[in-house]
N, C-alpha and C positions, 0 to 999 in steps of 0.2 A: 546798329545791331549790338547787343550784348552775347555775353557766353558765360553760364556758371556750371560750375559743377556744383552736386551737393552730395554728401553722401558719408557713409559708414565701414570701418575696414575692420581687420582681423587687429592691424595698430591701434586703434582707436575704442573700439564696441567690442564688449562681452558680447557672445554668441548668441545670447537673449535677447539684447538692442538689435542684433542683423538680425535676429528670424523674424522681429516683430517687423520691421519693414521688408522682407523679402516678399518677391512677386513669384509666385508659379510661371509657369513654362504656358499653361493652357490661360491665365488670367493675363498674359502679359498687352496681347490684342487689344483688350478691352482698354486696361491701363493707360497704352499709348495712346489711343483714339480721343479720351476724357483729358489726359493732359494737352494734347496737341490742340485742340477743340478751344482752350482757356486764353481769355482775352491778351492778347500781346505776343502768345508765343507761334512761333516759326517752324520749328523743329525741336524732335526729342528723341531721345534715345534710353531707357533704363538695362543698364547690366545689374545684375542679380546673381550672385552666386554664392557660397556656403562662406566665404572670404571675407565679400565686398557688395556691396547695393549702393551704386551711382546714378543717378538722375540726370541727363547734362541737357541743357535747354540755352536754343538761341531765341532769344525774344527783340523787339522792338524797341528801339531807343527809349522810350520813354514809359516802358514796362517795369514794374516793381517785379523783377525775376524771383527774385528771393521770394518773397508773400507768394507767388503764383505756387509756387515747389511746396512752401510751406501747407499753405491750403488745400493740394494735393495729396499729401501725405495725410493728412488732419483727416481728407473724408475717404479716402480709400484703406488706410492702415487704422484710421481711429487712433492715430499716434501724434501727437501735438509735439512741435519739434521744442521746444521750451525746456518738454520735459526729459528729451535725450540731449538739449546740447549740449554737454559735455564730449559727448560722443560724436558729433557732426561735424565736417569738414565742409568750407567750402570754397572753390576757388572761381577767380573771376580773370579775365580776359587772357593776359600771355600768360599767367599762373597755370589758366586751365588750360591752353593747348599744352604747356610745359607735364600737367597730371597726368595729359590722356595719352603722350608721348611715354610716357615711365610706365606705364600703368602697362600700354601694350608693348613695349619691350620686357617688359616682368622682372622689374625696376625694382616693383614697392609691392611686390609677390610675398606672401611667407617665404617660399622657397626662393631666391634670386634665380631668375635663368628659367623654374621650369614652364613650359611651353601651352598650359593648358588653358590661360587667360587669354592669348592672344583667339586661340580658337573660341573662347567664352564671348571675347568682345567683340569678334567677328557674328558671333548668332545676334548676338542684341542687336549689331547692326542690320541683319537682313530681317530679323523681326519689324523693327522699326523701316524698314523703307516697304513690308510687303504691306504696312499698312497705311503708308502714304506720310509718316510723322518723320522721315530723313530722307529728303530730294532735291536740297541744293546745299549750301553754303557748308553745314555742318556734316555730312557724305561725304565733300569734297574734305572736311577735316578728319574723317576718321579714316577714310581712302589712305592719307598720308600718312596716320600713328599705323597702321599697316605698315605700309613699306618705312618706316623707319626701325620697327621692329624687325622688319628682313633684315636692313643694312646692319644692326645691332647683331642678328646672330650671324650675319654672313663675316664681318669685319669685326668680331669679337669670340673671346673662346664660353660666352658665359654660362652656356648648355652643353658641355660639350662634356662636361666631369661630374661622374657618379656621387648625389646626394643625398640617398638613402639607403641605408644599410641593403634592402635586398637588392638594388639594382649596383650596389660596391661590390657585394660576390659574382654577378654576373660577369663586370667586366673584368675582373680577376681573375673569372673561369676563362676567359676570352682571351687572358694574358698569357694563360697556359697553355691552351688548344689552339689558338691560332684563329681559328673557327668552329662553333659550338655544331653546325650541320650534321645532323645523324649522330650524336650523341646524345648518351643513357640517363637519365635524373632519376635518381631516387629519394624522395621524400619519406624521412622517420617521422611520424608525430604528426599531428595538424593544427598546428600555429599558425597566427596569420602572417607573420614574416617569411615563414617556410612556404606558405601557397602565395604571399607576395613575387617572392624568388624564383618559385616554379613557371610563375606565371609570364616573368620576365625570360628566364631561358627558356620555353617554348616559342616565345614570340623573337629570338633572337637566334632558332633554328634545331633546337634539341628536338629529337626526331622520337623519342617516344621516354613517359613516364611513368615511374612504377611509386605506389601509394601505400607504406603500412601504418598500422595506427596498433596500441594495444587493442583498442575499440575496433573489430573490423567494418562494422557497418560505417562507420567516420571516416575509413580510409575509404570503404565502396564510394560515400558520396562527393570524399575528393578527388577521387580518381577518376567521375565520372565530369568533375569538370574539367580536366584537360585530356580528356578523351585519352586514358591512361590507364594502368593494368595494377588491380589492389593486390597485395602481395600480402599471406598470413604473418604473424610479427614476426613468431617463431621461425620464419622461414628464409627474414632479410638479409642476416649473415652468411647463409648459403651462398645467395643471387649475387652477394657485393663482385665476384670476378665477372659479373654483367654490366657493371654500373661507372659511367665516367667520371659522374658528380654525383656525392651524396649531399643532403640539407637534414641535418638534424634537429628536431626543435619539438622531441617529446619532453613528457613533463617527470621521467623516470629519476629516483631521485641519486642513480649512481649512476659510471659508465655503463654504456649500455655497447660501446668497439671498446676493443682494447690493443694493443700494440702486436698482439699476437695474432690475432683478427685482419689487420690491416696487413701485416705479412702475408700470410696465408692467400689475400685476395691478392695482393700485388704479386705473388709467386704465378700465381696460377694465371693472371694476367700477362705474362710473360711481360714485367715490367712496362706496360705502359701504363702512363699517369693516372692519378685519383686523385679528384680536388673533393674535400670533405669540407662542406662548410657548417659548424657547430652553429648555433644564435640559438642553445636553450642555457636556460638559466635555472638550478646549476647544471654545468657543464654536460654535455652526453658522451663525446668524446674524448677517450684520455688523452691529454698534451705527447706522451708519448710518442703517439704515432707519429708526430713528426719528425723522429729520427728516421722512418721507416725512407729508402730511398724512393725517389716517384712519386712519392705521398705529399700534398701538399693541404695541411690544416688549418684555417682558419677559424675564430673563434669569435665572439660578439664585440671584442674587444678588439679585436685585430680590426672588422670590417669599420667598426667607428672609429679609428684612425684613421683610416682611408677617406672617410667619410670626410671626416673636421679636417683633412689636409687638401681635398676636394674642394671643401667650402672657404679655403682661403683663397686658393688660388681663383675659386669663382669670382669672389670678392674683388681678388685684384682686377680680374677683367671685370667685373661692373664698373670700376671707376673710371676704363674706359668707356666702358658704355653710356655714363653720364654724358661723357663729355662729347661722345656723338649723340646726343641727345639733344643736348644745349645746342650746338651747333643746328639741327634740324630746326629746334625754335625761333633760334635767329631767321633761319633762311626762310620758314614760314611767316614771323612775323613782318620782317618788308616786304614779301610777297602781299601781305593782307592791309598793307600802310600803303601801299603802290595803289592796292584796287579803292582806299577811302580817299585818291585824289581823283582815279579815273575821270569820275564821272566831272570835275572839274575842265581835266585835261581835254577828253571830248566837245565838251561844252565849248569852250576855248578854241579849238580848231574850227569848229562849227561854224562860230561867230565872227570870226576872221575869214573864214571862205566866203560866208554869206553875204560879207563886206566886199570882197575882193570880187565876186561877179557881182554882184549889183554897180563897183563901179566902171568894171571893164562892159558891162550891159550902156552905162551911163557914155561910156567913150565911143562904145557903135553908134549910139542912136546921131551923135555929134559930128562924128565923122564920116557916118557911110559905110557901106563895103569893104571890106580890107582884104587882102590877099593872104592865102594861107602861110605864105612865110610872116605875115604881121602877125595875124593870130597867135601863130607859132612863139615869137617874139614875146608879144603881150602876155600870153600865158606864164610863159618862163618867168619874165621880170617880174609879176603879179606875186608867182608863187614863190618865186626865192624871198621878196620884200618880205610875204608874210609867214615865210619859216623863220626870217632873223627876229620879227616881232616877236613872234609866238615863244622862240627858244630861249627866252629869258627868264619870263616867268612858267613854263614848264619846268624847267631844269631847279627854278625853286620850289616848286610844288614837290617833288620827288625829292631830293634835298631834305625838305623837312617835314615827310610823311611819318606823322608816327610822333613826332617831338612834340615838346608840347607848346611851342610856339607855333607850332605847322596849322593848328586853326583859325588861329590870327588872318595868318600868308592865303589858306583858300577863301578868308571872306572878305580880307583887299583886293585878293584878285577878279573876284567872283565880281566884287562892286565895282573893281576901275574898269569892266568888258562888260558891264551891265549884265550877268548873265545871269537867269533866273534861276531859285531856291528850286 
């Protein structure tokens, strides 16, 4: 059996090379069914996402895997791979269990760490087995880059630290309040970073949001996405002794708080905190206010610090994660060197049992009825003689499964026990 991967990344392919090979979500059915159908091959699987389009196919020993993928792509994309290889990657045997291991730990992610390819390569998977194209060998390999990706985020920090700017203010606000639970968000402006932000502190417990916009219809229709209360513009400096977190991100071209603003709201707040986080450019909030006491400002500049101090320390935990990585490949690849002598090893006991009654069959017929203590006896001696035979060249089969002298060793062995191909 073989194993390739083929395939196209955000590393490798302009955005124009993955769209032309990307599959729809409603075409994919079709997809697997035509590839899996194709002489040689076993199993298949295509992940497709905005990232990455991998094709990974186990074929038959003596299958041109490569041509089968290729002429796939050629009549389903109308995309001749000739013409992208520059862009094409592929990997074959322990390289591709090694790809499909990284790939689903989110290894070789744009982002290191973040979590939404593992769920990506989990659909491909159950895509491809509702339609009968992954039910043995290659299930059994994606079953595993699963739980190696748990062991990766369970025994590694690699998701664990904020790496985009809106989810860096979140945990910040997080730093501050302890717990975000029934706290006020208000959103100046509608930027996509600031409805990024919003959208992360509602789902991590802020109990209600308030939307102004100079625009108010733009603030109604943001506000209508997080089921939240549009505020007139004119009106937001009033509300701030409502608000636990502000997110500034209009497009005004001067401050729009000023130090005297933020007093006023902290007074009347009876000092409890205000995390104001700025991300417009220029500036909405004046630096100022952070002499203000309780006030706590961050700016677009602040959160990208955060940000790139995030992404190293991710860094350092990926290079853990490699190397439980590498580890898992080892322990799958003798796992899969173990199963290409199996069918040797079986053989092997077979051919020695079938020996060993046919001559204990040979010693009744000569001698007659025996007593169940001779049986008893006979059996024993039979069977210990042919575990010491058999344990010799077992123990070299396993030994050098995988080496590459190891096919040598199965077809000496294979011929000195006569045992058939």
């Amino acid at each position: 059996m073989k194993l390739l991967v083929t395939g196209v990344s955000h590393k490798t392919a302009p955005v124009e090379v993955r769209e032309s090979l990307a599959f729809r979500e409603e075409t994919l059915a079709g997809a697997l069914a035509d590839l899996k159908a194709r002489e040689g091959v076993n199993e298949a699987v295509i992940l497709s996402t905005c990232n990455r389009v991998e094709i990974t196919v186990t074929t038959e020993d003596g299958a041109d895997a490569q041509g089968v993928v290729d002429s796939f792509l050629a009549e389903q994309k109308g995309v001749r791979t000739g013409s992208i290889q520059p862009h094409v990657y592929r990997h074959e045997g322990r390289e591709a269990v090694h790809h499909l291991f990284r790939v689903a730990a989110s290894l070789d992610s744009m982002v290191v760490g973040e979590p939404q390819i593992l769920g990506q390569l989990k659909a491909a998977y159950a895509a491809a087995k509702d339609c009968g194209a992954c039910c043995g060998w290659l299930e059994g390999l994606l079953t595993r880059a699963f739980s190696v990706a748990k062991r990766v985020r369970s025994e590694t920090g690699i998701g664990q630290m904020a790496v985009s700017v809106s989810y860096a203010a979140v945990e910040l606000a997080r730093k501050i309040f302890g717990s975000l639970n029934h706290r006020t968000v208000m959103i100046v402006g509608a930027g996509k970073m600031s409805e990024l932000a919003a959208r992360h502190l509602r789902r991590s417990g802020a109990s209600h949001v308030f939307v102004t916009n100079r625009t108010h219809e733009r603030a109604i229709e943001l506000a209508r996405l997080f089921q939240g209360t549009p505020v007139e513009y004119a009106r937001f400096l009033a509300m701030l002794p409502e608000v636990d977190i502000l997110i500034a991100s209009s497009g005004a071209p001067h401050y729009i708080l000023q130090k005297e603003d933020a007093q006023r709201a902290i007074a009347a707040r009876r000092n409890r905190p205000m995390f104001l986080i700025d991300i417009a450019v220029p500036r909405n909030i004046d630096p100022a206010v952070n002499d203000v006491d309780n006030v706590f400002l961050y700016d677009i500049d602040d959160l990208q610090e955060v940000v790139n101090a995030n992404l190293r320390e991710r860094m350092k935990e990926a290079d853990h994660a490699e190397n439980l990585v590498a580890e898992e490949v080892d322990r799958m690849m003798a796992r899969l060197k173990v199963q290409e002598v199996t069918p040797t090893i079986v053989g092997l006991q077979e051919q020695l049992e079938q020996i060993r009654k046919g001559e204990i069959d040979r010693v009744r017929r000569k001698l007659g009825p025996m007593t169940p203590q001779q049986e008893e006896a006979i059996e024993a001696l039979t069977r210990g003689i042919v575990n010491k035979i058999a344990h010799g060249p077992i123990s070299e089969l396993r030994n050098h499964a995988g080496h590459p002298e190891g096919a040598h060793i199965v077809a000496a062995i294979r011929k000195a026990f006569h045992l058939q191909d």
